[in-house]
N, CA and C atoms as a LAMMPS dump frame, in Angstrom:
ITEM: TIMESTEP
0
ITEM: NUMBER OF ATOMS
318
ITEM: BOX BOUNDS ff ff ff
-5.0000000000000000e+02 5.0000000000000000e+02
-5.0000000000000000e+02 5.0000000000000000e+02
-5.0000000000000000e+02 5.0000000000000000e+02
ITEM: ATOMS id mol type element x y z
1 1 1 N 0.836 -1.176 0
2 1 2 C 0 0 0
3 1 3 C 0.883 1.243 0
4 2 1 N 0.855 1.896 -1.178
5 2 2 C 1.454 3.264 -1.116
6 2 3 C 0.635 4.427 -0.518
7 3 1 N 0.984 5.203 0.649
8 3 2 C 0.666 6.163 1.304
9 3 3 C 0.807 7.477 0.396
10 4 1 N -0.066 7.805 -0.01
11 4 2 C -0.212 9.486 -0.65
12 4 3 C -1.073 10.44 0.146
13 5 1 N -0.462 11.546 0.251
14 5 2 C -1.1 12.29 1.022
15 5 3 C -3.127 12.371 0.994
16 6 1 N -3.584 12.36 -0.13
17 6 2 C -4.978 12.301 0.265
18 6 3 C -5.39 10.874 1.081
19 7 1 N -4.838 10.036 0.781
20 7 2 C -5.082 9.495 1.839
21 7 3 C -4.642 9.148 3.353
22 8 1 N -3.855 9.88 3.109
23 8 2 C -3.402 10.522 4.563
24 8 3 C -4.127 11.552 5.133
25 9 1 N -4.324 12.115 4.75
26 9 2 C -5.246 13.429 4.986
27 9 3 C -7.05 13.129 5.541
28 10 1 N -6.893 11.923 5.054
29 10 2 C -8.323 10.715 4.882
30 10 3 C -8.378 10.513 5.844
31 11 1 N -6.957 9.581 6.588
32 11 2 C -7.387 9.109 7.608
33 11 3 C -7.604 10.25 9.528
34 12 1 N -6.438 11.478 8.743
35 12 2 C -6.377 12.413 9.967
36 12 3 C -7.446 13.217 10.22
37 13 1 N -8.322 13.418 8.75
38 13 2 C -10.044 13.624 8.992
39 13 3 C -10.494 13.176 9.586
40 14 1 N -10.548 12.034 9.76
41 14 2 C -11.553 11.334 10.739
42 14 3 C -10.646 11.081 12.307
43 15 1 N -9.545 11.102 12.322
44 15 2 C -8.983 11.376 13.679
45 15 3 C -9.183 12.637 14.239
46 16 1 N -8.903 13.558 13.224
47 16 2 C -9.724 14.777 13.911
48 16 3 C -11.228 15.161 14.965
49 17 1 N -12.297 14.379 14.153
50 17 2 C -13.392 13.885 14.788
51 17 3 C -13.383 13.664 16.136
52 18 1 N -12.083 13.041 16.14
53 18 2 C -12.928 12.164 17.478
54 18 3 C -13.121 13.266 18.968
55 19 1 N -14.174 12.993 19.321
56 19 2 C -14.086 14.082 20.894
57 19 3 C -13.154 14.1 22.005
58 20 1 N -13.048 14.47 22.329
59 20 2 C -11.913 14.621 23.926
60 20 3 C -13.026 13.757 24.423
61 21 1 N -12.215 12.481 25.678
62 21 2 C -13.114 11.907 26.395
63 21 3 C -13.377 10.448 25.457
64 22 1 N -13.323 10.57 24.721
65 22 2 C -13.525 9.202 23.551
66 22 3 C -12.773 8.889 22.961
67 23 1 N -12.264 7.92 22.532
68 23 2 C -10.913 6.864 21.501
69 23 3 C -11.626 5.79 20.586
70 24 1 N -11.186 6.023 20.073
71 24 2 C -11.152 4.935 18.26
72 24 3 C -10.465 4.22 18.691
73 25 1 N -10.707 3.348 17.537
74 25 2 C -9.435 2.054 17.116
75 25 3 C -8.887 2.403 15.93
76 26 1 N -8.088 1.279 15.508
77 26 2 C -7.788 1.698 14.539
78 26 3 C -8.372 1.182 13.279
79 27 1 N -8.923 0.129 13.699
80 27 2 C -9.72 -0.575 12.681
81 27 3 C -10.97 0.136 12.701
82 28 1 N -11.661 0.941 13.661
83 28 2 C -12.546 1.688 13.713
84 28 3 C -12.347 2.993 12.28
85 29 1 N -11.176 3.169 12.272
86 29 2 C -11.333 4.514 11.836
87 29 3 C -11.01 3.862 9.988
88 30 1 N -10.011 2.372 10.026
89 30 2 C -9.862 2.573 8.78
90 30 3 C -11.31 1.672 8.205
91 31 1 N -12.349 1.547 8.805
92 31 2 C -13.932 1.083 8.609
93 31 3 C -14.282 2.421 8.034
94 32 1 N -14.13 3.419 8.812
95 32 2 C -14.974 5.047 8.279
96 32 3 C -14.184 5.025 6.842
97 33 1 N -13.572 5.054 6.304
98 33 2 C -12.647 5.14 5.421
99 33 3 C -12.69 4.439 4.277
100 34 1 N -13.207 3.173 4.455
101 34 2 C -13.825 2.699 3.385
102 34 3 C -12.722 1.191 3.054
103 35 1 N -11.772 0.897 4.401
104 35 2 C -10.648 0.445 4.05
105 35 3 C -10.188 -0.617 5.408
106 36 1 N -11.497 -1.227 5.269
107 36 2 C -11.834 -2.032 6.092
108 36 3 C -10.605 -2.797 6.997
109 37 1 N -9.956 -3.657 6.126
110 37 2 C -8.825 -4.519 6.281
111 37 3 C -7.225 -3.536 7.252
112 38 1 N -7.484 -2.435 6.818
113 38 2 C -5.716 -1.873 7.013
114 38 3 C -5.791 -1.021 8.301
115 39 1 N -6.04 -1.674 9.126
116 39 2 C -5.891 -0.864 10.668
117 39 3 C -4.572 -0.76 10.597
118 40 1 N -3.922 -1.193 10.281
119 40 2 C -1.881 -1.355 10.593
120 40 3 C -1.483 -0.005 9.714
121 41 1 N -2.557 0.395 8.774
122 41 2 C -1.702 1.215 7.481
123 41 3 C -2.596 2.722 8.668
124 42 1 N -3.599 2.755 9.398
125 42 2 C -4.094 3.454 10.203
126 42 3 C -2.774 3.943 11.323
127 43 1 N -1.883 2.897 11.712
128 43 2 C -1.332 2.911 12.743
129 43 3 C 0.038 4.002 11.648
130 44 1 N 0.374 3.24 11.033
131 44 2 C 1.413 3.563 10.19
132 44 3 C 0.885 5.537 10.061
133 45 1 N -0.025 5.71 9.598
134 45 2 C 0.264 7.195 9.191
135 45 3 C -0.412 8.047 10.377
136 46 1 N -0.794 7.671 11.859
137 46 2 C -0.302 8.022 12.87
138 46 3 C 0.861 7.989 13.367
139 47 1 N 1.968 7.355 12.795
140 47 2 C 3.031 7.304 13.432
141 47 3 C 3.787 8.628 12.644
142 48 1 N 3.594 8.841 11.211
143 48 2 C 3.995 10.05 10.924
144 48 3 C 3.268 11.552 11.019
145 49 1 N 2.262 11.155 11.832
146 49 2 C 1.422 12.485 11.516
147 49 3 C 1.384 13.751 11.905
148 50 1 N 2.756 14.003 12.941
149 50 2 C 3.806 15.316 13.164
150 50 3 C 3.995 15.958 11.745
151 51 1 N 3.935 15.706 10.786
152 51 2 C 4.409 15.99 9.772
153 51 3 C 3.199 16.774 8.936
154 52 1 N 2.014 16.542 9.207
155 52 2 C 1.007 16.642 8.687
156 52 3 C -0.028 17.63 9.504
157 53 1 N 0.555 18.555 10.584
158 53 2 C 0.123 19.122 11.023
159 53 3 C -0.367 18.797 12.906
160 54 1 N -1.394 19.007 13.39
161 54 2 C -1.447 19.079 14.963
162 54 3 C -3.219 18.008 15.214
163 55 1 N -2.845 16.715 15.386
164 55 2 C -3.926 15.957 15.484
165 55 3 C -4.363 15.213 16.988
166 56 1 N -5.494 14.62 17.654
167 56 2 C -5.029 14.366 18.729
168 56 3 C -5.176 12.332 17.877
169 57 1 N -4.357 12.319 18.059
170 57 2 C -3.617 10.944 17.375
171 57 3 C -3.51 10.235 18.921
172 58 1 N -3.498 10.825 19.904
173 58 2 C -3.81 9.958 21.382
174 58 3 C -4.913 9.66 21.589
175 59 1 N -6.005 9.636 20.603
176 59 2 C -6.857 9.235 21.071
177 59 3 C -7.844 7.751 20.526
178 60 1 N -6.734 7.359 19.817
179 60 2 C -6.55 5.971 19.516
180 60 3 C -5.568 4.995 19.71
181 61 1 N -6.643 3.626 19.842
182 61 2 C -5.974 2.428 20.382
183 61 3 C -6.313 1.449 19.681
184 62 1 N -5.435 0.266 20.293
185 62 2 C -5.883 -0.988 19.493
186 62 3 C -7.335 -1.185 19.579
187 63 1 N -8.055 -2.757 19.414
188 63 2 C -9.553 -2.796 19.102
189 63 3 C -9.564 -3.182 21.02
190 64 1 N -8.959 -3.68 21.591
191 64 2 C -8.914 -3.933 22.844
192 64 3 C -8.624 -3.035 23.877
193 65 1 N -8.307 -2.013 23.818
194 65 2 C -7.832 -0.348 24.143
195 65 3 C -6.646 -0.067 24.639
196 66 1 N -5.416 -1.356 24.008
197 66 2 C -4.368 -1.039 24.279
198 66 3 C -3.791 -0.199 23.519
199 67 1 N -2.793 0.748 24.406
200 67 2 C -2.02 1.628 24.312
201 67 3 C -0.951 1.849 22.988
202 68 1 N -0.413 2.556 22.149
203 68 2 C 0.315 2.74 21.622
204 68 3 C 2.013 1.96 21.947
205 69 1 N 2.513 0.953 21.622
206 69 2 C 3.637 0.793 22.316
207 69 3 C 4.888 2.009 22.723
208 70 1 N 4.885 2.79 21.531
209 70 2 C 6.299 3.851 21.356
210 70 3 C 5.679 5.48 21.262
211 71 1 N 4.515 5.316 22.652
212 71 2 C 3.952 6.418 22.472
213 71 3 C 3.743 6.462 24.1
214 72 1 N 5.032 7.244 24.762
215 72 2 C 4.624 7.202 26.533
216 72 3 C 3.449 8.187 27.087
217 73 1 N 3.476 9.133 26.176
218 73 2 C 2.638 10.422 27.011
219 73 3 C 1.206 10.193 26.585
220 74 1 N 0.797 8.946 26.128
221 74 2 C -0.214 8.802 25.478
222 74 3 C -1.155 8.866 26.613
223 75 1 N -1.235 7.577 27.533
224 75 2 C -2.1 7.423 29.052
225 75 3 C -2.175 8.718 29.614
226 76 1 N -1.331 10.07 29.906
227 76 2 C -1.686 10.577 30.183
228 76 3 C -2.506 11.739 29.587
229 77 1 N -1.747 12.11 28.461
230 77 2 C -3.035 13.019 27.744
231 77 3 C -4.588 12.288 27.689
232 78 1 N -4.957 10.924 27.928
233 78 2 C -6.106 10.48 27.968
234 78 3 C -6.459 10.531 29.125
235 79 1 N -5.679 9.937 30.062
236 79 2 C -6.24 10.589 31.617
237 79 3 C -6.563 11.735 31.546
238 80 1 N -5.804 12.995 31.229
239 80 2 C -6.375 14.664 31.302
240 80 3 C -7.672 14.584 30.817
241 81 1 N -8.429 14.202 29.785
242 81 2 C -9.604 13.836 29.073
243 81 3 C -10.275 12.82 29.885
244 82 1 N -10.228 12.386 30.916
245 82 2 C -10.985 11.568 31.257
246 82 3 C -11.581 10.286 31.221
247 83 1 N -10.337 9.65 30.113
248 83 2 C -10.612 8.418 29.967
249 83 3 C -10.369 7.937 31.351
250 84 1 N -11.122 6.598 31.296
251 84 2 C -10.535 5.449 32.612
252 84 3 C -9.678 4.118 31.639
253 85 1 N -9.344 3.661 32.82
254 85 2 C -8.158 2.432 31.894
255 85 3 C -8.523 1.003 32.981
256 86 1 N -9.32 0.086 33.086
257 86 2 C -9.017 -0.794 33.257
258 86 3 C -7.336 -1.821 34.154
259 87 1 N -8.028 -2.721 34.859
260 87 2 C -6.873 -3.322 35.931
261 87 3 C -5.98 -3.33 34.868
262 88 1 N -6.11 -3.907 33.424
263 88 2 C -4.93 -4.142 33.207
264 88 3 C -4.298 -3.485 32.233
265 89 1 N -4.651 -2.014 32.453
266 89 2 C -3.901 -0.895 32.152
267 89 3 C -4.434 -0.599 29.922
268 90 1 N -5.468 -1.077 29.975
269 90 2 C -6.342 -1.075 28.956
270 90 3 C -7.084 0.249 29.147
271 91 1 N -7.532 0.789 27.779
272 91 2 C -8.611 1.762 27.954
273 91 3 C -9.84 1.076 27.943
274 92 1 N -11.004 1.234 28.707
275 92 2 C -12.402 0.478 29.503
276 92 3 C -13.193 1.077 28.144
277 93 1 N -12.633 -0.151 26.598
278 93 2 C -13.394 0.702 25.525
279 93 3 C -15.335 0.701 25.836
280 94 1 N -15.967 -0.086 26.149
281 94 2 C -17.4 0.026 26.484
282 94 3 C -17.116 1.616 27.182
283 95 1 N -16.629 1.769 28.12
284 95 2 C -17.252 3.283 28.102
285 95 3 C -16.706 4.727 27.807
286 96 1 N -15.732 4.281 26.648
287 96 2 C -15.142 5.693 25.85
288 96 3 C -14.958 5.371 24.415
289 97 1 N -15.455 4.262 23.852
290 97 2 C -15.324 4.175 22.329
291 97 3 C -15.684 5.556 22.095
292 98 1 N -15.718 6.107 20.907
293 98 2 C -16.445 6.743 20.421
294 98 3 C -17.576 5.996 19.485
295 99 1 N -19.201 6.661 19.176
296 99 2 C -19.909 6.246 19.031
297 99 3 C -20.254 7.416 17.59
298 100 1 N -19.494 7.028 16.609
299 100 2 C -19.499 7.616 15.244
300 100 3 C -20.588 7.611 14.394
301 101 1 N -21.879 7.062 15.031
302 101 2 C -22.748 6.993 13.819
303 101 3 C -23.243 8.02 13.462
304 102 1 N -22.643 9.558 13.969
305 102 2 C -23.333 10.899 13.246
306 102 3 C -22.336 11.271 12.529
307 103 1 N -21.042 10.519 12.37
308 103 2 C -19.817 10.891 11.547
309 103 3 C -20.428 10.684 10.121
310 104 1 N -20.069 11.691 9.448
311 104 2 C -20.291 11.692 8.238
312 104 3 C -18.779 12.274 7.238
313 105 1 N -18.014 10.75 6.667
314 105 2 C -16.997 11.088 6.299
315 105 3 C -17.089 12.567 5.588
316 106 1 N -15.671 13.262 5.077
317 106 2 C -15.471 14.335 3.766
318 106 3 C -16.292 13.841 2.722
């Protein structure tokens, strides 16, 4: 999969979305997208997305609400927001998914 900026831009649209207080996945977001299969290519252009301007890119996790591995300040910018995290240091997705069905892609 070659990464070109509109679709980069694709996926930081809809990261933009998301509210303070609520987290995606990543398979969540590459579903809005039309690109069902590539949560990893989701992860991938969060990992560059310093580059692309000022996103809150902390506010996604795996489908289980684990954490970013190579991303420390992540737990806490979600704590400031109010997420909770589960004993085993999971985000408690039942009560901060975000609930996108008024998302209406670009």
């Amino acid at each position: 999969m070659i990464l070109d900026d509109h679709l980069i831009y694709e996926i930081l649209a809809v990261v933009a979305e998301i509210p303070k207080g609520n987290v995606a996945s990543y398979g969540q977001i590459a579903r809005l997208i039309g690109r069902d299969k590539n949560a990893r290519l989701v992860g991938k252009v969060l990992s560059i997305s310093q580059y692309y301007g000022k996103y809150p890119c902390h506010r996604v996790v795996n489908h289980a609400g684990r954490l970013a591995p190579h991303f420390p300040e992540q737990k806490e910018l979600l704590v400031k927001e109010g997420i909770s995290f589960k004993e085993n240091g999971c985000v408690d997705m039942l009560k901060h998914q975000w609930n996108y069905g008024l998302y209406s892609p670009l």
